[in-house]
Backbone as JSON Lines, residues from 0, in Angstrom:
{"i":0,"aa":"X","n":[281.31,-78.85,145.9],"ca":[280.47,-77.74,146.27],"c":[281.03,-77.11,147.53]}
{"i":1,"aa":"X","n":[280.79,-75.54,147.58],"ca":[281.62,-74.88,148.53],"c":[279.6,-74.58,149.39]}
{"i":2,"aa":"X","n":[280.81,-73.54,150.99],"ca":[279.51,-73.04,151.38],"c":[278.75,-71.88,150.39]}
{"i":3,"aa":"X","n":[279.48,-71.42,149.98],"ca":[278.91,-70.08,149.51],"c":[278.37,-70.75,147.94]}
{"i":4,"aa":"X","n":[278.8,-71.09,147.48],"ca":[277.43,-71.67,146.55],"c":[276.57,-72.02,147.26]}
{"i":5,"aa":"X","n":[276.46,-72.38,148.21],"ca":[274.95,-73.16,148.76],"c":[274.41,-72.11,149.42]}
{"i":6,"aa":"X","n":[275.15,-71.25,150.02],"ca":[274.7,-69.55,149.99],"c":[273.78,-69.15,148.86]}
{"i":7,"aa":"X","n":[274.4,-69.11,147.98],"ca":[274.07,-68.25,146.95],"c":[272.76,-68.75,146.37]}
{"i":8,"aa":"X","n":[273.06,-70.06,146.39],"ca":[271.93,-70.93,145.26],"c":[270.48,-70.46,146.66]}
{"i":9,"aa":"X","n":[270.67,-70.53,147.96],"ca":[269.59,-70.52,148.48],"c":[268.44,-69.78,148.7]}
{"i":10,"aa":"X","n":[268.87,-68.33,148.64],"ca":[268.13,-67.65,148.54],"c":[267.7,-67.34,146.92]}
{"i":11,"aa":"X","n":[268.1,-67.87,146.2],"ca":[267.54,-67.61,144.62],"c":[266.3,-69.46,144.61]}
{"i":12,"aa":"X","n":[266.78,-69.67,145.38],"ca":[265.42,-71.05,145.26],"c":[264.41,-70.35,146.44]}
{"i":13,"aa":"X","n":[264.59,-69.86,147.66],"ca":[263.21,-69.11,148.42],"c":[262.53,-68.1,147.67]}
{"i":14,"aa":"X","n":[263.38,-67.44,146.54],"ca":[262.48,-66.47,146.1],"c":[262.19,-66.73,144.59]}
{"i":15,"aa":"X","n":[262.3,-68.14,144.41],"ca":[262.0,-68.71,143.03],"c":[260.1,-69.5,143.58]}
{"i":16,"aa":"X","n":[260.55,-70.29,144.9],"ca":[259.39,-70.77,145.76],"c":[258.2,-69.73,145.53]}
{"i":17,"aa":"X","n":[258.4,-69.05,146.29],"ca":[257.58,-67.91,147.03],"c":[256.73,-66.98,145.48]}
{"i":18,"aa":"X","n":[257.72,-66.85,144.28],"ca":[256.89,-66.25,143.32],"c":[255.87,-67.45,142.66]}
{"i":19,"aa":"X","n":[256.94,-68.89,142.93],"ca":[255.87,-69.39,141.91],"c":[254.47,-69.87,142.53]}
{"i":20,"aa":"X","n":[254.52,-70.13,144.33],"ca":[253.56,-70.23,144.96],"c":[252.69,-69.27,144.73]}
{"i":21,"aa":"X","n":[252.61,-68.29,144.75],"ca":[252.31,-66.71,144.42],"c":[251.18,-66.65,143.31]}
{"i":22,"aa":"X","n":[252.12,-66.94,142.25],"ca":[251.48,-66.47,140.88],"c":[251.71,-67.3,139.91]}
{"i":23,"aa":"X","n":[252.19,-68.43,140.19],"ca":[252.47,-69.75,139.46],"c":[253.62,-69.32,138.22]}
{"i":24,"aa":"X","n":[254.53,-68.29,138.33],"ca":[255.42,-67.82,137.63],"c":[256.77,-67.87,138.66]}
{"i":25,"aa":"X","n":[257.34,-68.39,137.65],"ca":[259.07,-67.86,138.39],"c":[259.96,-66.7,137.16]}
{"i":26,"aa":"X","n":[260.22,-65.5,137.95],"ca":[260.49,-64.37,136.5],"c":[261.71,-64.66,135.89]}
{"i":27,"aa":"X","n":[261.84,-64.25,135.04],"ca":[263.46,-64.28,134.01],"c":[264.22,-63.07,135.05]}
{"i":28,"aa":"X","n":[263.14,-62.16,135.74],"ca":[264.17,-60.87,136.47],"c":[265.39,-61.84,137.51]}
{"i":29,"aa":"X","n":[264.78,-63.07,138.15],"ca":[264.96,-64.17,138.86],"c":[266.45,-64.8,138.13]}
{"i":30,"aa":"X","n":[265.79,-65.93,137.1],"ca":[266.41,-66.82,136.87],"c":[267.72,-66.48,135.9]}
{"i":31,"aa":"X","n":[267.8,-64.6,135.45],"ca":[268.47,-64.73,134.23],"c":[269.64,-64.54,134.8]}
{"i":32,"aa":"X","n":[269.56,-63.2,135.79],"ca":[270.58,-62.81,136.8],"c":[271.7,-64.08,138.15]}
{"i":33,"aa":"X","n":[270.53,-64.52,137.8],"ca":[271.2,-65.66,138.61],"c":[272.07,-67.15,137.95]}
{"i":34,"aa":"X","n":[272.04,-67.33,136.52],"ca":[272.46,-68.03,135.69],"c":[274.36,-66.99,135.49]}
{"i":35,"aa":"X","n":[273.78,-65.49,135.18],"ca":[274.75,-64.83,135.25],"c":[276.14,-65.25,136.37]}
{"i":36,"aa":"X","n":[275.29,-65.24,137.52],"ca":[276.13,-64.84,138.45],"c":[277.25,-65.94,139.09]}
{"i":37,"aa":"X","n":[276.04,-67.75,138.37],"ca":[276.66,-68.42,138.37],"c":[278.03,-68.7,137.64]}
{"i":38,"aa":"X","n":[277.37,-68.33,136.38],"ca":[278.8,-68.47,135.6],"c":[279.91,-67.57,135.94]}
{"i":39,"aa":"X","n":[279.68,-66.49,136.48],"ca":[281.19,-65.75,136.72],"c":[281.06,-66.19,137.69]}
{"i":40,"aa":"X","n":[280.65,-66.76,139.11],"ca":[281.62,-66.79,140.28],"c":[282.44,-68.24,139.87]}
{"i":41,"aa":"X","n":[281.98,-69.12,139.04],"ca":[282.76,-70.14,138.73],"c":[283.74,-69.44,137.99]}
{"i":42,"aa":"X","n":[283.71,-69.04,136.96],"ca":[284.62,-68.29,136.11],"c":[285.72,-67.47,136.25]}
{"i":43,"aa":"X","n":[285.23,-66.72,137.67],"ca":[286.34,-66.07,138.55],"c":[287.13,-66.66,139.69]}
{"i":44,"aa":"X","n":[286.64,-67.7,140.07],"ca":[287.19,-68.93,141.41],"c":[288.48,-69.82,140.37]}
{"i":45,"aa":"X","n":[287.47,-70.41,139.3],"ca":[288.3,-71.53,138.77],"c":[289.04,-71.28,137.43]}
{"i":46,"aa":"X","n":[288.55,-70.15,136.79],"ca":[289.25,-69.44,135.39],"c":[287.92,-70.67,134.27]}
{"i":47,"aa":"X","n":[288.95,-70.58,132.99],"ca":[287.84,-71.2,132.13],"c":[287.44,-72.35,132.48]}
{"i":48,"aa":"X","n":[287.98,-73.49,133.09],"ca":[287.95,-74.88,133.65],"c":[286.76,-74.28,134.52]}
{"i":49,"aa":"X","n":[286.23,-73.4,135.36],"ca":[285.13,-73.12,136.18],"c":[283.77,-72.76,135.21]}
{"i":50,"aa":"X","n":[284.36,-71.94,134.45],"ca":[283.14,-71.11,133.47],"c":[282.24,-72.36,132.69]}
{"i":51,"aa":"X","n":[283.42,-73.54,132.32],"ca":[283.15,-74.75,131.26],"c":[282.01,-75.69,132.24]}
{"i":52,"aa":"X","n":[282.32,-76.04,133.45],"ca":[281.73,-76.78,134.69],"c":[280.67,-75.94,134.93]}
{"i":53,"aa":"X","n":[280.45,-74.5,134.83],"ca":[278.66,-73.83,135.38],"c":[278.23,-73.82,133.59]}
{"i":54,"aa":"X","n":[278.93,-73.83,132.72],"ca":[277.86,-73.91,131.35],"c":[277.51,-75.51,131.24]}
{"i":55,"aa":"X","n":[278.88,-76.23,131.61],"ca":[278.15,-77.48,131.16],"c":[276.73,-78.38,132.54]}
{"i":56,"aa":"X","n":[276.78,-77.59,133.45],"ca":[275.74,-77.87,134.27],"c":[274.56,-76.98,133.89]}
{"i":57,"aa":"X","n":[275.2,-75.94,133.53],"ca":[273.5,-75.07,133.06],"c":[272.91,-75.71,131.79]}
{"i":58,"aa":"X","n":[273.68,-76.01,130.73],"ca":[273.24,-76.8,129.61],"c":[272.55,-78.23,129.74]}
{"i":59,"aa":"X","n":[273.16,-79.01,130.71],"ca":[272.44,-79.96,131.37],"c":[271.22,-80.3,132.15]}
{"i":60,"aa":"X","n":[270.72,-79.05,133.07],"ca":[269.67,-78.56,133.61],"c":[268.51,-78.16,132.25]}
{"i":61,"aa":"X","n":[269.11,-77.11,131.75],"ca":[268.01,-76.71,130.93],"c":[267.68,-77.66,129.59]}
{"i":62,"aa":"X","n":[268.63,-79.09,129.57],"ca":[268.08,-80.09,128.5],"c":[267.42,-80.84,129.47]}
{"i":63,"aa":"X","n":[267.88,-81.11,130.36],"ca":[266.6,-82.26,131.02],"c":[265.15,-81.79,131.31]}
{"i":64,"aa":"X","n":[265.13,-80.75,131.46],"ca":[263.59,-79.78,131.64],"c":[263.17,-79.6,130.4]}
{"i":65,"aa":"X","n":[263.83,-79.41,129.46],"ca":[263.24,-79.01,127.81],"c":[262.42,-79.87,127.26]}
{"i":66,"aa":"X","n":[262.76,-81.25,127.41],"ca":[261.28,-81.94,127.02],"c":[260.22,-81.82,127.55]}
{"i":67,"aa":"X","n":[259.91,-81.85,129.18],"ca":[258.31,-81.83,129.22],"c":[257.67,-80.49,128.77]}
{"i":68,"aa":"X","n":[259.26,-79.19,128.69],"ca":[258.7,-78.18,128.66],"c":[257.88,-78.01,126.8]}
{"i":69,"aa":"X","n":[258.43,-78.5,126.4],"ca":[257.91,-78.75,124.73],"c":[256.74,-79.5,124.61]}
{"i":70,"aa":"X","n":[256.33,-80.35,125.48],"ca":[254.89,-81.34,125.52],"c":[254.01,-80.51,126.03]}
{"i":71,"aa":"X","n":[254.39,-79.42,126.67],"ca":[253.82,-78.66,127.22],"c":[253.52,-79.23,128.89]}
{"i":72,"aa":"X","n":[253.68,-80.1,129.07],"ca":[253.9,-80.35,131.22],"c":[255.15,-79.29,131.75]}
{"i":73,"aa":"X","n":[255.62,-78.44,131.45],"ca":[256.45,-77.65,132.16],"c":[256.66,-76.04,131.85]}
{"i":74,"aa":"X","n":[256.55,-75.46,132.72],"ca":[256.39,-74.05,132.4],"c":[258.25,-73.58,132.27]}
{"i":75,"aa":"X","n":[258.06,-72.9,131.5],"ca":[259.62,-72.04,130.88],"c":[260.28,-71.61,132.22]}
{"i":76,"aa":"X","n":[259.95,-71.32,133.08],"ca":[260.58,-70.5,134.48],"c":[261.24,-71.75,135.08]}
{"i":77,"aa":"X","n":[260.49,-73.16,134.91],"ca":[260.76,-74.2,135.85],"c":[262.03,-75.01,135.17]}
{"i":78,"aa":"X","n":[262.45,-74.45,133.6],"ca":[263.34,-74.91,132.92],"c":[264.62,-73.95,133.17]}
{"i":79,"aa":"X","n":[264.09,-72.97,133.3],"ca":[265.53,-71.83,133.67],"c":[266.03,-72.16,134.81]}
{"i":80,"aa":"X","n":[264.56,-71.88,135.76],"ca":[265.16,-72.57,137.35],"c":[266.18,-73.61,137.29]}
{"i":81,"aa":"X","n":[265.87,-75.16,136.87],"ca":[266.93,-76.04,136.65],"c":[268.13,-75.74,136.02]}
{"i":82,"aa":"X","n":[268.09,-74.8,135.18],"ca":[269.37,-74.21,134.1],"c":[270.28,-73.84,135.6]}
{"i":83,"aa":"X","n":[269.66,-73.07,136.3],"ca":[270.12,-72.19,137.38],"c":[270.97,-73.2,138.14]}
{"i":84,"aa":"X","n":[270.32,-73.94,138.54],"ca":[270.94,-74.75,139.88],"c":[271.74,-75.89,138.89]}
{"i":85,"aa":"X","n":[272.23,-76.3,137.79],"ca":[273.0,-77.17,136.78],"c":[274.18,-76.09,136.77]}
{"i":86,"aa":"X","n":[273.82,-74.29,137.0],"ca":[275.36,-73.52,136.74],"c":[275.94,-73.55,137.85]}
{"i":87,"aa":"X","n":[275.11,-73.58,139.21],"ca":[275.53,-73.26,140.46],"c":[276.23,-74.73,140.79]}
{"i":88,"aa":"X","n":[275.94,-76.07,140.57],"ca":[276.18,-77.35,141.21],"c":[276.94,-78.15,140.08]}
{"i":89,"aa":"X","n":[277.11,-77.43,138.82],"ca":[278.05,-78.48,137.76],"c":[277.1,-79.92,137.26]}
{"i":90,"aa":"X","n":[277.65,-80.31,136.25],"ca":[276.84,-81.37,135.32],"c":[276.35,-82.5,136.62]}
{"i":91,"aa":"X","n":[277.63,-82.81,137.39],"ca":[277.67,-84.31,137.93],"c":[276.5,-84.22,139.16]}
{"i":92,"aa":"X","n":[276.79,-83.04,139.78],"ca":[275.74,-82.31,141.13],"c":[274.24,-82.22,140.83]}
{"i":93,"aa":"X","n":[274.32,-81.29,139.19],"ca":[272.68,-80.9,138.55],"c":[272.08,-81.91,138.56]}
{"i":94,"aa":"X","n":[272.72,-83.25,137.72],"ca":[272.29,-84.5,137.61],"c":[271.41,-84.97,138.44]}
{"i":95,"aa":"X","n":[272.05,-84.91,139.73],"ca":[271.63,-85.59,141.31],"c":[270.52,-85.1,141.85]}
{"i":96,"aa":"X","n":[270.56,-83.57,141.44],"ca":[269.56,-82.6,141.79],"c":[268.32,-82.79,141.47]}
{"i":97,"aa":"X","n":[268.25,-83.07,140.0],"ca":[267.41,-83.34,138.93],"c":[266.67,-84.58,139.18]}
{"i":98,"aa":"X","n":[267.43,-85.56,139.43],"ca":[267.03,-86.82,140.26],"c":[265.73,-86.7,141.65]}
{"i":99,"aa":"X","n":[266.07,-86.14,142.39],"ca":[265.66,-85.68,143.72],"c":[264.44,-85.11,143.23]}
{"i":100,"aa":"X","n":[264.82,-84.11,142.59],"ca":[263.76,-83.05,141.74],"c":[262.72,-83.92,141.54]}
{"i":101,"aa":"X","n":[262.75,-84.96,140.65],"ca":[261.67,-85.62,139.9],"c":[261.13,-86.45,141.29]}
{"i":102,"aa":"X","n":[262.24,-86.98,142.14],"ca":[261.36,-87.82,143.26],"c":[260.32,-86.58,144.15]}
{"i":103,"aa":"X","n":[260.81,-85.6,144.28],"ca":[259.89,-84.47,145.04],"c":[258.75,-84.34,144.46]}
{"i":104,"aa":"X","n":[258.97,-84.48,143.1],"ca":[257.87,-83.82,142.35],"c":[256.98,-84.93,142.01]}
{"i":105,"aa":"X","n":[257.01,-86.32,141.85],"ca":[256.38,-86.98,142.15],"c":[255.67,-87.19,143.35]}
{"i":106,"aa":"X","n":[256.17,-87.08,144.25],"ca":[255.55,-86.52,145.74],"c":[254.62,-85.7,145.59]}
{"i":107,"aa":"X","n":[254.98,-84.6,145.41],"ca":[254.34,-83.67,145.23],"c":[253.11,-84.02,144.61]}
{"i":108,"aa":"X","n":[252.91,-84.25,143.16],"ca":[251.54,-84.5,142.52],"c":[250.92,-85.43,143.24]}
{"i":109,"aa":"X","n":[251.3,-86.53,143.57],"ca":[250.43,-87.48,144.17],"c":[249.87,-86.89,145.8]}
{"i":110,"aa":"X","n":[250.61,-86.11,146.68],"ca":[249.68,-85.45,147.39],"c":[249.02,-84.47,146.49]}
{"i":111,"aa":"X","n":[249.11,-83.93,145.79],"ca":[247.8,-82.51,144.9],"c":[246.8,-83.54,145.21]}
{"i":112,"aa":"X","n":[247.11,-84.95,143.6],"ca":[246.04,-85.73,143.65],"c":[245.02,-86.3,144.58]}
{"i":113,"aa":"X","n":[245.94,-86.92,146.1],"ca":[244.81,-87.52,147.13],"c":[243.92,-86.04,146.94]}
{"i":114,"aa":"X","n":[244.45,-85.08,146.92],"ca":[243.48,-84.05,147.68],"c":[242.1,-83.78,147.21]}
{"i":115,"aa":"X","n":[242.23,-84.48,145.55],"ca":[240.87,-84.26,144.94],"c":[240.82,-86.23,144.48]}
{"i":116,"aa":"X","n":[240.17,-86.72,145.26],"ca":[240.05,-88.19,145.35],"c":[239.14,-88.65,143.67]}
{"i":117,"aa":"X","n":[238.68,-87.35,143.41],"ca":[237.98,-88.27,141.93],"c":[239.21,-88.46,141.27]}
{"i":118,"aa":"X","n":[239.66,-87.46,140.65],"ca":[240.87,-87.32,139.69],"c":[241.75,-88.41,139.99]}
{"i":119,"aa":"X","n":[242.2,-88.47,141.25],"ca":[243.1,-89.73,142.22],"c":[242.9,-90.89,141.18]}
{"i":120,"aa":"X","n":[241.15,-91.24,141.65],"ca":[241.04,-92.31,141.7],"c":[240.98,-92.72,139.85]}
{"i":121,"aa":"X","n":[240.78,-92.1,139.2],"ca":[240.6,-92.27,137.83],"c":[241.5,-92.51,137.03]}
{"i":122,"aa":"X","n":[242.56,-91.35,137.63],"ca":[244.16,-91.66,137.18],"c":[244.76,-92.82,136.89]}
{"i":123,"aa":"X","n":[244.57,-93.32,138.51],"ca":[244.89,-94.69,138.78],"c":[244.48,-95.73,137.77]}
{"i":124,"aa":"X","n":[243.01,-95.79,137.79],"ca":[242.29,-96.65,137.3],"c":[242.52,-97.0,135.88]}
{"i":125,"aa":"X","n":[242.86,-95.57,135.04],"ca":[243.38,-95.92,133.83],"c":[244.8,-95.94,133.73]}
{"i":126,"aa":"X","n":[245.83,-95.68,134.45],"ca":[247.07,-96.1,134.84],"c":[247.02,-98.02,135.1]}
{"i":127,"aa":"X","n":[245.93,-98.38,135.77],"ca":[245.97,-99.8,136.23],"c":[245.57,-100.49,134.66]}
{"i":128,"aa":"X","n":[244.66,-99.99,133.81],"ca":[243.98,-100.99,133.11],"c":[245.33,-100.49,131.9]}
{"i":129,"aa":"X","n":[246.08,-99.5,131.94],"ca":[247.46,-99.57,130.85],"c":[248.03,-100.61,131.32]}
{"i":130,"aa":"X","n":[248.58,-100.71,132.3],"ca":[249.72,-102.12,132.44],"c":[248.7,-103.74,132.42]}
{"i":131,"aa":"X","n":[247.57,-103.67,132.85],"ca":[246.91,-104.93,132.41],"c":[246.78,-105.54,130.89]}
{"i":132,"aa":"X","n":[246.68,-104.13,130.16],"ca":[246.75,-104.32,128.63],"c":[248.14,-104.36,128.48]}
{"i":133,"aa":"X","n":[249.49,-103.96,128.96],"ca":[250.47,-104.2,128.75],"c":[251.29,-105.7,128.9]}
{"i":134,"aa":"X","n":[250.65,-106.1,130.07],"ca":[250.9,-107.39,130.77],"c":[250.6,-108.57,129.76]}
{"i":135,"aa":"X","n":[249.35,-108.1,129.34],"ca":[248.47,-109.19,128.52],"c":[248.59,-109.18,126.58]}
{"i":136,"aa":"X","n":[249.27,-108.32,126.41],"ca":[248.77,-107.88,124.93],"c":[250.66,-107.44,124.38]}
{"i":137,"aa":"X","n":[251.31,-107.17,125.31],"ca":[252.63,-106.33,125.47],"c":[252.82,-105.28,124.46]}
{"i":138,"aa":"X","n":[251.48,-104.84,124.39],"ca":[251.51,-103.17,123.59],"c":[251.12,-102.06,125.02]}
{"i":139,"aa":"X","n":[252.17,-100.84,125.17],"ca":[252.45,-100.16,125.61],"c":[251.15,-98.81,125.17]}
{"i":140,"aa":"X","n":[249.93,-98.47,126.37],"ca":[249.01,-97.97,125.12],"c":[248.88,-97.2,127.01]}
{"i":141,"aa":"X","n":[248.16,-95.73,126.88],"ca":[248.04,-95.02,127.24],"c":[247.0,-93.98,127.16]}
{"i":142,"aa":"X","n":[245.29,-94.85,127.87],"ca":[244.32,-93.63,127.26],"c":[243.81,-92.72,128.53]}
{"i":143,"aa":"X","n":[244.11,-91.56,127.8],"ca":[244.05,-89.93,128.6],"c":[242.75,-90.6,129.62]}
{"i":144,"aa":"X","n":[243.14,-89.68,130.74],"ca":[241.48,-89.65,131.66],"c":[241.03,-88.36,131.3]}
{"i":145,"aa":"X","n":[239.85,-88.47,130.94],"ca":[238.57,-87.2,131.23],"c":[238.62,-86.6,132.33]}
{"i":146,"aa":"X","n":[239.53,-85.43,132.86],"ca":[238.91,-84.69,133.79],"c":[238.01,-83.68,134.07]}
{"i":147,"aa":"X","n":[236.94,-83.68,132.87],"ca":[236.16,-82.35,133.46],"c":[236.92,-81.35,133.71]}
{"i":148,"aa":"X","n":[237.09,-80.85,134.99],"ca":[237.85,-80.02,135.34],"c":[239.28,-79.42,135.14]}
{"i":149,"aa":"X","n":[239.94,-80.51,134.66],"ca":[241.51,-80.93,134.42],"c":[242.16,-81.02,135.69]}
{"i":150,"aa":"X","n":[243.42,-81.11,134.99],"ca":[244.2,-81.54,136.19],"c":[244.79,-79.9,137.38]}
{"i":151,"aa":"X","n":[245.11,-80.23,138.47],"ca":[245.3,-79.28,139.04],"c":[246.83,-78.9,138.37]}
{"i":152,"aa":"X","n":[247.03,-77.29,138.6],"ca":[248.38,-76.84,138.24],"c":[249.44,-77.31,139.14]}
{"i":153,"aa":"X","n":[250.51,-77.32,138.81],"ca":[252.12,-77.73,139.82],"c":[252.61,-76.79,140.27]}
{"i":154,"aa":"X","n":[253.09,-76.33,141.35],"ca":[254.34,-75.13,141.21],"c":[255.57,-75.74,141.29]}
{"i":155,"aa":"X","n":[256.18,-76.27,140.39],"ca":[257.44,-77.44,139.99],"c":[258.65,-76.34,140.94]}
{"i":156,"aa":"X","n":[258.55,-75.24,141.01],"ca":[259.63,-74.77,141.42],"c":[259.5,-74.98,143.1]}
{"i":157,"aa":"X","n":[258.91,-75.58,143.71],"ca":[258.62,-76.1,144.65],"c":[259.72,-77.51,145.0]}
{"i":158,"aa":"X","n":[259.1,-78.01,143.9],"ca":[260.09,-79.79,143.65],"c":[261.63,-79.53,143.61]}
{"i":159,"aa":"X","n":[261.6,-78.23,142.31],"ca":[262.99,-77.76,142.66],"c":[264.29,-77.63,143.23]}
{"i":160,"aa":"X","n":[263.31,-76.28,144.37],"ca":[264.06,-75.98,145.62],"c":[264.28,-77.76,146.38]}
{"i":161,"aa":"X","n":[263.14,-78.88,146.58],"ca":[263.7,-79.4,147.44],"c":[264.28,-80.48,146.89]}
{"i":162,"aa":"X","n":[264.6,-81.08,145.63],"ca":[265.14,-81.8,145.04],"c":[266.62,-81.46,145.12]}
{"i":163,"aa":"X","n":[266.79,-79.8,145.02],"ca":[268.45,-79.33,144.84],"c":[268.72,-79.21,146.47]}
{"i":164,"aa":"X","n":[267.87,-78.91,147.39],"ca":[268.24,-78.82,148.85],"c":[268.6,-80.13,149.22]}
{"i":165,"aa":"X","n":[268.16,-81.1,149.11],"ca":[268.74,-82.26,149.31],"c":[269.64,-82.94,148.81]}
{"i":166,"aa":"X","n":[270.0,-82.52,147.26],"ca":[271.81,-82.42,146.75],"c":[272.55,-81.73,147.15]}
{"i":167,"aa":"X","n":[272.12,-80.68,147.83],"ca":[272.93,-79.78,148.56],"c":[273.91,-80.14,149.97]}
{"i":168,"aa":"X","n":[272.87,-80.55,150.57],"ca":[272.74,-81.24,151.99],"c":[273.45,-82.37,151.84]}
{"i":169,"aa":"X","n":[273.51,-83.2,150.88],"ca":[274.33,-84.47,151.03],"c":[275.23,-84.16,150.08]}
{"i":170,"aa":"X","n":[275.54,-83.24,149.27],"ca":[277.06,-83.11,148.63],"c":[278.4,-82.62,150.2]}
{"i":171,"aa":"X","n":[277.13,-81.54,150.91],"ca":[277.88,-80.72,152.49],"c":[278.22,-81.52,153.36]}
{"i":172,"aa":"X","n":[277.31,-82.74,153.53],"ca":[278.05,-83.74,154.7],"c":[278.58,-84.7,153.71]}
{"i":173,"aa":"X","n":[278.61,-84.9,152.9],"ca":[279.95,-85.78,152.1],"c":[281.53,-85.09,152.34]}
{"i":174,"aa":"X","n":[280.99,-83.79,152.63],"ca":[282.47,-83.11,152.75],"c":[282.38,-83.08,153.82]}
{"i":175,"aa":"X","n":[281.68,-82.72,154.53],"ca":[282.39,-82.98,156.01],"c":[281.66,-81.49,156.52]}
{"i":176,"aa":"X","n":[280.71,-80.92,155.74],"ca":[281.12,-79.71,155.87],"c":[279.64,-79.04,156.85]}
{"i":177,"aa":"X","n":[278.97,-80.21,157.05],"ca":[277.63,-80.16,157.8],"c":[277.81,-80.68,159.46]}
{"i":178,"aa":"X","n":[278.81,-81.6,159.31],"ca":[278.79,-82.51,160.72],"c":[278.08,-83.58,160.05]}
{"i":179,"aa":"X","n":[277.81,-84.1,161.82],"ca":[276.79,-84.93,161.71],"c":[274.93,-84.34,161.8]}
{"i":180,"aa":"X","n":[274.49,-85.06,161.1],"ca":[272.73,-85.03,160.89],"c":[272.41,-86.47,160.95]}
């Protein structure tokens, strides 16, 4: 990873943030242009060996997001988004990203959750009595909680930005290219 990818990718994750905080949408005006732009600056830096490294990271991004997005846990913007940052950072980088991603975003829900302590606590509760029946029975069983209300929405493009900022950040001082932090 150079600086100017981490240029580039950054301001397309503040204004991926900022819409989906917004309006719980991240646009295709966003994510399509910027998939674009990935693939030619690889394409034009490295020739086809570059173009092959931002498709096979964009293809990688947008399969690891495609399942929850089909269960329906993930909104289509939050699958492009990842497409995005898999063209900008290559298969091996997206990977890492994606990684981070899911630890943020686990973060993430579990503060939503404290914030509404019923839901918290119910979650849990039938999260606890799955692995007791798992422990005891070793059938793998999973029953939904009742939320009334449901669950609160995500803005995943949140987890995103800081899942890929922190592949970012440690791909830059792996190179040398941060200093020390």
């Amino acid at each position: 990873m150079d600086l100017f990818t981490a240029a580039m990718l950054g301001p397309v994750l503040t204004v991926a943030v900022y819409t989906d905080l917004r309006s719980q949408r991240i646009p295709n005006g966003l994510t399509f242009p910027a998939m674009a732009c990935a693939l030619a600056y690889h394409g034009l830096t490295n020739g086809p060996q570059g173009l092959l490294f931002a498709l096979s990271g964009l293809g990688l991004g947008l399969g690891m997001m495609l399942g929850p997005f089909l269960i329906g846990c993930m909104g289509a913007g939050d699958v492009k988004l990842m497409a995005v940052v898999g063209a900008f950072l290559g298969p091996q980088q997206g990977l890492a990203a994606f990684l981070y991603t899911c630890l943020a975003g686990g973060l993430y829900a579990t503060i939503i959750l404290a914030r509404r302590s019923d839901v918290f606590s119910r979650v849990f509760k039938a999260l606890w009595a799955s692995l007791w029946l798992f422990a005891t029975t070793r059938r793998l069983q999973y029953a939904p909680v009742a939320l009334g209300a449901g669950l609160p929405k995500l803005c995943y493009g949140l987890a995103i930005a800081a899942g890929t900022l922190v592949q970012v950040l440690a791909s830059l001082h792996e190179q040398g290219l941060l200093g020390r932090w």
